[in-house]
Structure formats: structure tokens, C-alpha cells
N, C-alpha and C positions, 0 to 999 in steps of 0.2 A: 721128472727125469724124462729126456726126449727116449720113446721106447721105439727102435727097428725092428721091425719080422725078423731079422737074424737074432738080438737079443732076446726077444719074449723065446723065440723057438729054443736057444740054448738052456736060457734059465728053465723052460717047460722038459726040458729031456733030462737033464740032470736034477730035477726034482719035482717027480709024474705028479706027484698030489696038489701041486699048485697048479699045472698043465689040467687035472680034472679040476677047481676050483670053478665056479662060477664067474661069468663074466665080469660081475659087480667087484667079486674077489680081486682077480688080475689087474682090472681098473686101481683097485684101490693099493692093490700090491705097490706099484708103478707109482701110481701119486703121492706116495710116500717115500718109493726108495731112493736111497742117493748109491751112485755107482764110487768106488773108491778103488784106486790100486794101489795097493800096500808093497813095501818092498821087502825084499827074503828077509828073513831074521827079526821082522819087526815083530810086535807084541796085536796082535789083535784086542783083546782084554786077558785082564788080570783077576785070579780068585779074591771075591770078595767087590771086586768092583762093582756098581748099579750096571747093570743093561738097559742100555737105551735103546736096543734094538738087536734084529735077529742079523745075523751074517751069513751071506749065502755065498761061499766060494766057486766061483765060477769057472778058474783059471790056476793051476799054481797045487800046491798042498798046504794042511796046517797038520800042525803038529801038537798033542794035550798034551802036559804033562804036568803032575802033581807029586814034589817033592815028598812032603809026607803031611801027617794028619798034626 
């Protein structure tokens, strides 16, 4: 993913522990992340499905919610 000083700096303010993370960290963060915009109401994941990966909301809100047990 092409990473801008404006992205690294947002994704680093809105989530300080990656922002302290080590170089090697942030490098790798990047090298692996793919940038995605999702449209209101859609489904990020569903309970029960594999995670393939962490989601870091950048822009926008999510919303959990768990019907019942």
C-alpha cells in the first residue's frame, strides 16, 4: 500500500500504540495493509466468521451488535 505522511500521521493519532510501535513495526504494518472503503450499512465481519485480518477504522463509525447467545 503506497503510505503518505498524511496517512501514517492519521492512522498514528487515532491509534498511539501503533504511532509508538517500532520502525520495523510500521514498515510491516503498511506492507501488509490494504486500504478499503466500505459503504454505510455494509457488514465489516460477521460472528463466527475466520479473521483475516485486523480493521482499523479510519473515517466513518462501526457499529457491534449481538443479537443474543
Amino acid at each position: 500500500m503506497k503510505v503518505t505522511p498524511q496517512l501514517s500521521e492519521r492512522v498514528f493519532s487515532l491509534f498511539p500504540l501503533l504511532g509508538n510501535a517500532g520502525a520495523e513495526v510500521q514498515a510491516e504494518l503498511f506492507e501488509h495493509a490494504t486500504r478499503v472503503e466500505i459503504p454505510a450499512h455494509q457488514f465489516i465481519c460477521l460472528e463466527g466468521n475466520q479473521c483475516s485480518g485486523i480493521p482499523l477504522v479510519l473515517a466513518g463509525r462501526v457499529r457491534v451488535y449481538k443479537l443474543s447467545e
